[in-house]
C-alpha positions in Angstrom: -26.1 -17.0 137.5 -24.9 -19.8 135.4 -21.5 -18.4 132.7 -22.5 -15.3 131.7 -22.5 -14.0 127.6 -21.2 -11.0 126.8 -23.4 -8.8 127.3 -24.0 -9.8 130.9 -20.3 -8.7 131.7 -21.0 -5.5 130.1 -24.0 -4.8 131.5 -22.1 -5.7 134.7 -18.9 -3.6 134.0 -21.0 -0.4 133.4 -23.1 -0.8 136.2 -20.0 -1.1 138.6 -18.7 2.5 137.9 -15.3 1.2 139.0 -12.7 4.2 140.0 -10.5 4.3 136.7 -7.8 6.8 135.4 -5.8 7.0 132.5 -3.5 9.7 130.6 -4.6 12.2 134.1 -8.7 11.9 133.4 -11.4 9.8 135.3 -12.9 7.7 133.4 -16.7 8.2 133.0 -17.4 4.9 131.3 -15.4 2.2 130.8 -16.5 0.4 128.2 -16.9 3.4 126.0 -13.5 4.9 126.4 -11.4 5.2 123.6 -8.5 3.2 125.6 -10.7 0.6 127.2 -13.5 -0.5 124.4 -11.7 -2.0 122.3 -10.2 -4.6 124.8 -14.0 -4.5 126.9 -14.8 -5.9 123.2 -13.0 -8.7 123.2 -13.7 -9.5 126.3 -17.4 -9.5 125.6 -16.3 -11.9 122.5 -14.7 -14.2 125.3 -17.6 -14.4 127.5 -19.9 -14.9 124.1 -17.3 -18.1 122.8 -18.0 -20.1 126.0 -21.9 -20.4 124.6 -20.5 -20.4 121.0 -18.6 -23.9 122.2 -20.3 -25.3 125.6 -19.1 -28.9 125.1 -15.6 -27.6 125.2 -15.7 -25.1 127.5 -18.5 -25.5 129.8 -19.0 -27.7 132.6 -21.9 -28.4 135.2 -21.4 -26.8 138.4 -21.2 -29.6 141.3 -24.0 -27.2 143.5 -26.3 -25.6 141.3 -26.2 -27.9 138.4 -25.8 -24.8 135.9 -23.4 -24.3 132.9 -20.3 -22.8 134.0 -16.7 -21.8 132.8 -14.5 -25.0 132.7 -11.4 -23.3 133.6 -13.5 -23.1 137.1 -13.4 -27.1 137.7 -12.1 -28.8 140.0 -9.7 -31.5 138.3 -10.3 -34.6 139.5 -9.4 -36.8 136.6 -6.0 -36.3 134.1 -8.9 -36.2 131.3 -10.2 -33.2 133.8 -6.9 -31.5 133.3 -7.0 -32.1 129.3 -10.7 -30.8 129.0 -9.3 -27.8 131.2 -6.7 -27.5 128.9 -8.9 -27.0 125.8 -10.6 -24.7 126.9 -7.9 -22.5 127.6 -6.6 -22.8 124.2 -9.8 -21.8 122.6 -9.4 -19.0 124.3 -6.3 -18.0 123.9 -6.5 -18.7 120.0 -9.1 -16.2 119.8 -6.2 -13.4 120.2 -3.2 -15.4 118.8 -2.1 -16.2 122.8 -2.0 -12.3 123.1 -4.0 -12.1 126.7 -2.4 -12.7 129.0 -4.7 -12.2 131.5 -7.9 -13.5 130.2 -10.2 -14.8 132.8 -9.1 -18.5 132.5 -5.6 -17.6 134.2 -7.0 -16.7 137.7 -9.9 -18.9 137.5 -7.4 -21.9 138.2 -6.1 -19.5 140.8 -9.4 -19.1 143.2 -10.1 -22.9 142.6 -6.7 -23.9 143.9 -7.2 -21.5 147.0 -10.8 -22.1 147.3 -9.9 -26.1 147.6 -7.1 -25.6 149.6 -9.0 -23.9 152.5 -7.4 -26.1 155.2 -4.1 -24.2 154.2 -6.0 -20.7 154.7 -7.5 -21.6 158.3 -4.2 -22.2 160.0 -4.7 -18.6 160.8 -8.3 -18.6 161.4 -10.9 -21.4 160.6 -12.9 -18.5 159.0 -10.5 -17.4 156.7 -10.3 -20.8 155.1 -14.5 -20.7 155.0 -13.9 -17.5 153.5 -11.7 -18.4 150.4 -13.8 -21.4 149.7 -17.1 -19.6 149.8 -15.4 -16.7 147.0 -14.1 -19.6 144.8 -17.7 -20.5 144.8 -19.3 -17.2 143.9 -16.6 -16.9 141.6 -17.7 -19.9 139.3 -21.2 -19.4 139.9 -21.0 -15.6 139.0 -18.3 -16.3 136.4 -16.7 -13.2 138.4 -14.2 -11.6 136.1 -10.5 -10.9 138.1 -8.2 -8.7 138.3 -4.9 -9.5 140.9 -2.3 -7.7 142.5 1.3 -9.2 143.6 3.9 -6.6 143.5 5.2 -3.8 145.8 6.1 -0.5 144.5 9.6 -0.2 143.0 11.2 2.4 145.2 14.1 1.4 147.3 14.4 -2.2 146.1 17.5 -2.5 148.7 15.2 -2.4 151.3 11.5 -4.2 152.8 8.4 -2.6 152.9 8.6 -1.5 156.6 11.9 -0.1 155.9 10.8 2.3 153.4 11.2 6.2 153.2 7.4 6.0 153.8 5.6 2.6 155.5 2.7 3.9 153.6 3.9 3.3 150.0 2.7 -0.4 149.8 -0.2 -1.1 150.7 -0.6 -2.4 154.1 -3.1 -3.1 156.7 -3.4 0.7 158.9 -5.9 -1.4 161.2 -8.4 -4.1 162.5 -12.0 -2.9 163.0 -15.2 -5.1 164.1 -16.2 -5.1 160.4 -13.0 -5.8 158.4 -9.3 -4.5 157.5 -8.6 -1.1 156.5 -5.5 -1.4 153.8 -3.7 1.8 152.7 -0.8 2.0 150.1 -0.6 1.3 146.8 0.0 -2.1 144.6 1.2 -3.2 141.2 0.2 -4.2 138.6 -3.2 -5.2 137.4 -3.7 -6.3 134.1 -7.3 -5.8 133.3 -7.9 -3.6 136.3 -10.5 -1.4 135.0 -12.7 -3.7 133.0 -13.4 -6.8 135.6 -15.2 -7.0 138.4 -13.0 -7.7 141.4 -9.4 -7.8 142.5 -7.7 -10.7 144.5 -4.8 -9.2 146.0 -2.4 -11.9 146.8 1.7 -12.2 148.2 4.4 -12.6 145.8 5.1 -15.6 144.3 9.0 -15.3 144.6 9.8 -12.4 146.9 10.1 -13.7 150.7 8.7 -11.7 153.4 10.1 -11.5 157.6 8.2 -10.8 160.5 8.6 -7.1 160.1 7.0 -7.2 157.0 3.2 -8.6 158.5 1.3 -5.6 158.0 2.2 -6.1 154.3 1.3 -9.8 154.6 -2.4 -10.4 153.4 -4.8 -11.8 151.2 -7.6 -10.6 150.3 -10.8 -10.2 147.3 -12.9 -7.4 146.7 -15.4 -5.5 144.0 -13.3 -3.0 142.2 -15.9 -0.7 142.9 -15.6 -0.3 146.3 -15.2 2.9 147.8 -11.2 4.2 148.6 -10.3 2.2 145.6 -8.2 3.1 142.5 -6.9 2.0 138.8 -4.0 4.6 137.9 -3.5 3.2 134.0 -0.7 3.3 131.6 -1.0 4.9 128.5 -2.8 3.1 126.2 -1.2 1.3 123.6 -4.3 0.7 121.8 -4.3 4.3 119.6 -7.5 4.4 118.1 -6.6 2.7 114.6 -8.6 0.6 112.8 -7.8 -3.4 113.0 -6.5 -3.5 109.7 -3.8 -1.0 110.8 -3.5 -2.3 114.2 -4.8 -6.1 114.3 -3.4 -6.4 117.8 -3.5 -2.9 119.5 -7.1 -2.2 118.3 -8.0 -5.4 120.1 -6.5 -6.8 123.0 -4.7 -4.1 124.8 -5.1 -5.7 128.1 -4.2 -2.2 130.1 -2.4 -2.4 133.4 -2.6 -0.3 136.7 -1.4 0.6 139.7 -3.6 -0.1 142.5 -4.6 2.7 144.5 -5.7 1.5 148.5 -7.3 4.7 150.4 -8.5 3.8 153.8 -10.1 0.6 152.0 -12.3 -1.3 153.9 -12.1 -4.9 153.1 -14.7 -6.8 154.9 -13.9 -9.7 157.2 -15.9 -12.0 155.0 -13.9 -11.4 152.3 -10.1 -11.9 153.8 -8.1 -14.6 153.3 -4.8 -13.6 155.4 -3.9 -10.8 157.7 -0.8 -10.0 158.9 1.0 -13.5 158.7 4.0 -13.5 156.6 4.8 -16.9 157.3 1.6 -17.9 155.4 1.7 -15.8 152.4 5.0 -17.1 151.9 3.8 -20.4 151.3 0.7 -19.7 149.8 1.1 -20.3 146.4 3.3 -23.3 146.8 1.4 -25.2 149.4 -1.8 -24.6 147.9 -0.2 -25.7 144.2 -2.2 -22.7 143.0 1.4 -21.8 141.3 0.8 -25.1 139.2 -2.6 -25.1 138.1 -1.9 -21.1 137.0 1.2 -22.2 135.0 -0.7 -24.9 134.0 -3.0 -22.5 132.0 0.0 -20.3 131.1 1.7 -23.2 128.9 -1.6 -23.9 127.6 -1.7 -20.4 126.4 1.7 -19.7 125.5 0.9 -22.9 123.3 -1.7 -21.3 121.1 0.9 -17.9 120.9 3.1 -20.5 119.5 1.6 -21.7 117.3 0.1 -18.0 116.3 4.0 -17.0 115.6 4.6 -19.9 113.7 2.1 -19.1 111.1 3.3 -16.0 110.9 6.6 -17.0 110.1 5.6 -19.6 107.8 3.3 -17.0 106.1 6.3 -14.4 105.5 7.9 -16.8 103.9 5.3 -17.8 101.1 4.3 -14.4 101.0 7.7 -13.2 99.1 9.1 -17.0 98.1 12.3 -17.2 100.7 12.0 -20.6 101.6 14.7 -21.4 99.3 17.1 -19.9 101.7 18.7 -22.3 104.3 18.6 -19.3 107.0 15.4 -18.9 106.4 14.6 -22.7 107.0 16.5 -22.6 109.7 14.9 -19.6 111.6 11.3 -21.5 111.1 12.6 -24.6 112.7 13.6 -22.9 115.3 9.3 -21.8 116.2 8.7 -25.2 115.1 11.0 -26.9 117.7 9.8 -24.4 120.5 6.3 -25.4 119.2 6.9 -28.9 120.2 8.5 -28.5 122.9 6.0 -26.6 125.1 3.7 -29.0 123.5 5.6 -32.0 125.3 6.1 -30.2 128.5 2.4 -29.7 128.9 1.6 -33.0 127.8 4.4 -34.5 130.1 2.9 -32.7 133.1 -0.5 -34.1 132.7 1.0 -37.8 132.1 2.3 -37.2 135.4 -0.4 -35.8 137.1 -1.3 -37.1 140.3 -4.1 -36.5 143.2 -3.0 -33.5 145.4 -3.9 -33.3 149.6 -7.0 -31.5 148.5 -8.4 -34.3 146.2 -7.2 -32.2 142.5 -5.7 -34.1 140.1 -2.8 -31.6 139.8 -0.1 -31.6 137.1 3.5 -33.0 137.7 5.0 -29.1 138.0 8.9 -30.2 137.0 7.7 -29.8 133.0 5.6 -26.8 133.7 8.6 -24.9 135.9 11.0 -25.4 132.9 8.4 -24.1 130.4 8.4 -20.9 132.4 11.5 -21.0 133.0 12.5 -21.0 129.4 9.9 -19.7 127.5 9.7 -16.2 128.6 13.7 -16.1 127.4 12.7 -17.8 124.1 9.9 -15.7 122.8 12.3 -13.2 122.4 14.0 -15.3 120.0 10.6 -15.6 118.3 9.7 -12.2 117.9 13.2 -11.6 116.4 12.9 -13.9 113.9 9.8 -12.4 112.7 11.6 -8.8 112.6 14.2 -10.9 110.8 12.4 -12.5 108.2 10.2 -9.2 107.6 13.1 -7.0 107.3 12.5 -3.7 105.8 9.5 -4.9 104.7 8.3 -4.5 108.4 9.0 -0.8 108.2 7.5 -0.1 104.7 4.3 -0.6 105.6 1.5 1.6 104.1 -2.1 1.9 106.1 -5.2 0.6 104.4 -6.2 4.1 104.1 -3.3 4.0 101.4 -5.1 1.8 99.2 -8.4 3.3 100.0 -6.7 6.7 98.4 -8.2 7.4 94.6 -4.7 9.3 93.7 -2.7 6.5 95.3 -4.4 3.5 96.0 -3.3 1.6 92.7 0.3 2.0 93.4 -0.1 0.8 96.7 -1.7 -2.5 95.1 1.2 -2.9 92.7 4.4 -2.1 94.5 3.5 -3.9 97.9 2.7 -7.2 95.9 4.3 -10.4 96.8 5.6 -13.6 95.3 1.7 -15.1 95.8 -0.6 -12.0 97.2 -1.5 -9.2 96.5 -0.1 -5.6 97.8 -3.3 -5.4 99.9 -3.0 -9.0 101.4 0.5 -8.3 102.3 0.5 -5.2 103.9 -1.8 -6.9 105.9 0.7 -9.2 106.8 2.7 -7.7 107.2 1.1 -4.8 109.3 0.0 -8.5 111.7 3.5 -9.4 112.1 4.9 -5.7 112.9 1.9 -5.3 115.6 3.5 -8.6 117.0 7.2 -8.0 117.1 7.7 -4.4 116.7 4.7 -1.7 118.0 4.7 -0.7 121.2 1.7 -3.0 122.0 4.5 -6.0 120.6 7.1 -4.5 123.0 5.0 -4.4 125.9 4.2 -8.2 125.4 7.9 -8.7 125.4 8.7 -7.3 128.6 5.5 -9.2 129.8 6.5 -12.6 129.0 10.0 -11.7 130.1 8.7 -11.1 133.6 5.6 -12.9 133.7 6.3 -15.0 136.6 9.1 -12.6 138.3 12.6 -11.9 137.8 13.9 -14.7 135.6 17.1 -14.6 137.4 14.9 -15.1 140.8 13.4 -17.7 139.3 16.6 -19.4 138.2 17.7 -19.3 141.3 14.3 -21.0 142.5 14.5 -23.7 139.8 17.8 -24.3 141.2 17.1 -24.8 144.9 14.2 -26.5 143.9 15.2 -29.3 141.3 16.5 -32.8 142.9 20.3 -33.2 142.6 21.9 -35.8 144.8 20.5 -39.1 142.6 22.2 -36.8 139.4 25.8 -36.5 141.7 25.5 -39.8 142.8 25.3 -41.4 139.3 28.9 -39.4 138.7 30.3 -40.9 142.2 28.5 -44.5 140.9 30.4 -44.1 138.0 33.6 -43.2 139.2 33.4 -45.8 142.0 33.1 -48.6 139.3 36.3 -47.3 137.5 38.2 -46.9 141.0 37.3 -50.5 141.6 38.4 -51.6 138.3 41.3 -50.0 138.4 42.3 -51.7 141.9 41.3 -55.4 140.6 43.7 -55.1 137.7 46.5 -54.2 139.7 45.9 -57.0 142.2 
C-alpha cells in the first residue's frame, strides 16, 4: 500500500482494537472517544495533506515504485534533505508546530536504523535484517508510530536492576524459540492509542552498565498485540468547541504509559536483546539522533513562526506597537525566528555523506537548536501572556455572543483598535490556548524536556563540542605577546 489518505489510517486504527485506558475506563473505540477523536481527526487531516500536496510531500518508493511519505526517504542529496525539510513543515504548519509527535518525527527515525543495519547486526546478522526489513514495511505501509524511551521515575538514585522491584521497567523475563517475552512498564508514548505500532528504543542520554542488559533492547511491534497496554493521562482536550479551544479541540496528542504483560515480541521483529553496550550507542552511531532533530528544527520552525503571528497580531489587534517594550518583546520571536532558521539551514550547507550512504546534516547547528530552543520557547509563550495581559483572562466563549440577552455586549466591549469583539476574542482565546491552558502548559513542559534533561544535555553538548583549537587560539595569542615582550627587552 502506497501513503495512505485518511481514511485508510482510520479504517486501520478501528480495526486494530488497540488496548487503551484513560480517566480508569477501556476504551471501546478509539477514534470515537471523546478524548481521542479530536486528535484521531487531525491525524486523518495529515494523512489526507500528503495527497492534497504530492509534489511536496511525496516521493517514489526505490522498490515498489509507489507514492510514499517523503519524510520516509533516504537522503542522498543536500536537495534530498531540503525536500525532506518541506515536507515537515507543511505538516507541522497545519497545527501551528503544535505536534510534536506527528508521523514525520519517527519516520526519519526507522530510516536512519533501517539504513544503519550493519550497526544492528554486531549482535546478530538477523537483527540488522530485521530493522531494515521494518523500515521497509514502514514506508511502504506508511505505518503510523508510536516510541518508548524512558524508565519509570521511581528511585532515580538507582538502575533498573537495582530497583525495589526488577519488574517495574520493562525488561526481557526470557528467550523462547519464537521471540522475547518483555514485562514492565515504559514511558511515555505520545500518540500511543491512535497509531499502529510502537518502537521501543534505549535512551538517548541515560547510560546503561552490564547489570542493566535485561533492560537493554530494541524492539517494534503492533499496538494491538496481546499483553499490551496504553494507561493515558487525562485528556486535555475537554470537549469544547474549536472556537473555544483552537488547540485542545484539535491536537491533543495524549500520552501513555506503556504497559508490557508477558509480551511476546517475535524474533522477526527485534532489533537488540540484552546488549547495553549497543543501545548505548544506538542513536549516535546510527545518526538516527540527527535526522530526528533534523525534523524537530524543521518543526519547531513552523511553531515559530506560528508565535510570531500571534504576537504580531496582538499587537494590531489593540494598537500597542507604539510602545518600545512592546517592539522590543516582538523582536525578540523575530530574532529566535531567524535563528532556528540559520541553524537548520547551516546544518544542511554542511551536510555530508554518512557510512551508510545518507546525506546526513552537519549536527553542531542542530545540537545547539535543541539545546537552546526548548529554554527559549518559554520566553515565547511569556511574551504572549505579556502582551495579552488581562485581556488573556477576560475572555468570553463564543457561546457569549451566540446569547440573545448578551451577545451584543459581548460584540461591543471586547472590540479592538481594528476588529471586532468577536474577532478578538478569538484571538485572543488562540493565544490563551497557546501560552496559558493546560493543553499550552503541557507543551511547555514538552519542549522543555523534549530531548531529556536539559541539564544532561548541557552536560553532553559540553563533552561533545571541540575545545582544544578554541584554548589553543588563547595560548597562540598569548605566546605572540610573550615573544614580543622578550624581543623588546633584548
Amino acid at each position: 500500500m502506497p501513503a495512505r489518505t485518511g481514511k485508510q489510517y482510520l479504517e486501520a486504527l478501528d480495526k486494530a482494537k488497540n488496548n487503551v485506558w484513560i480517566h480508569g475506563e477501556k476504551v471501546d473505540k478509539v477514534s470515537e472517544h471523546p478524548a481521542f477523536r479530536n486528535i484521531v481527526k487531525s491525524m486523518v487531516d495529515l494523512y489526507d495533506l500528503q495527497h492534497k500536496k504530492p509534489d511536496r510531500m511525496l516521493y517514489t518508493s526505490p522498490t515498489t515504485g509507489d507514492p510514499v511519505g517523503l519524510s520516509f526517504i533516504e537522503p542522498r542529496t543536500k536537495e534530498d534533505l531540503a525536500r525532506r525539510r518541506e515536507m515537515v513543515y507543511e505538516w507541522a504548519r497545519y497545527s501551528g508546530g503544535m505536534m510534536g509527535r506527528s508521523p514525520d518525527y519517527l519516520n526519519t527515525s526507522v530510516m536512519s536504523f533501517g539504513t544503519a543495519a550493519s550497526f544492528f547486526a554486531q549482535d546478530n546478522p538477523m537483527f540488522g535484517e530485521n530493522v531494515r526489513k521494518y523500515y521497509e514495511y514502514c514506508r511502504e505501509n506508511d505505518i503510523s508510530l508510536t516510541h518508548t524511551l524512558i524508565h519509570p521515575q521511581a528511585n532515580r538514585a538507582k538502575n533498573q536492576s537495582n530497583q525495589r522491584d526488577p519488574y517495574l521497567s520493562a525488561r526481557i523475563v526470557d528467550k523462547t524459540s519464537e521471540g522475547i517475552i518483555v514485562r514492565g512498564c515504559r514511558l511515555l508514548a505520545t500518540l500511543g492509542g491512535v497509531t499502529d505500532e510502537i518502537v521501543v528504543f534505549p535512551s538517548t542520554l541515560n547510560k546503561a552498565t552490564s547489570e542493566d542488559d535485561p533492560y537493554a533492547f530494541a524492539f517494534a511491534i503492533p499496538n494491538n498485540t496481546p499483553g499490551l497496554k496504553f494507561i493515558c493521562r487525562e485528556s486535555f482536550d475537554y470537549g469544547k468547541n474549536q472556537w473555544d479551544h483552537p488547540m485542545g479541540a484539535r491536537f491533543d496528542e495524549s500520552d501513555a504509559i506503556v504497559v508490557f504483560e508477558d509480551v511476546l515480541v517475535p524474533w522477526d521483529r527485534v532489533f537488540i536483546a540484552g546488549n547495553h553496550d549497543l543501545c548505548n550507542r544506538t542513536y549516535f552511531e546510527t545518526n538516527a539522533v540527527i535526522h530526528m532533530t533534523h525534523q524537530v528544527v524543521a518543526k519547531n520552525l513552523a511553531k515559530t513562526e506560528f508565535i510570531l503571528g500571534i504576537v504580531l497580531s496582538i499587537i494590531d489587534a489593540i494598537n500597542i506597537s507604539r510602545f518600545q517594550h512592546v517592539k522590543e518583546k516582538a523582536t525578540e520571536v523575530m530574532i529566535t525566528l531567524e535563528i532556528m532558521k540559520a541553524l537548520l539551514l547551516q546544518s544542511e550547507a554542511g551536510a555530508n555523506i554518512d557510512q551508510y550512504g545518507n546525506m546526513t546534516p552537519d549536527f553542531a547547528p542542530l545540537n545547539t537548536a535543541r539545546n537552546w530552543y526548548p529554554k527559549v520557547y518559554q520566553r515565547l509563550t511569556e511574551i504572549i501572556r505579556i502582551l495579552g495581559s488581562s485581556g488573556l483572562m477576560a475572555i468570553p466563549t463564543q457561546a457569549d455572543f451566540e446569547a440573545d440577552d448578551i451577545g451584543d455586549l459581548m460584540h461591543k466591549y471586547n472590540q479592538g483598535a481594528a476588529i471586532d469583539g468577536y474577532e478578538r476574542v478569538q484571538l485572543y482565546r488562540l493565544a490563551w490556548d497557546v501560552s496559558m491552558s493546560a493543553f499550552a502548559t503541557r507543551q511547555m513542559l514538552y519542549e522543555y524536556y523534549f530531548f531529556g534533561d536539559p541539564v544532561r544535555m548541557a552536560g553532553a553538548y559540553y563533552d561533545w563540542h571541540e575545545k582544544d583549537k578554541y584554548k589553543e587560539l588563547v595560548r597562540e595569542f598569548l605566546d605572540r605577546a610573550n615573544t614580543k615582550q622578550t624581543a623588546s627587552k633584548s
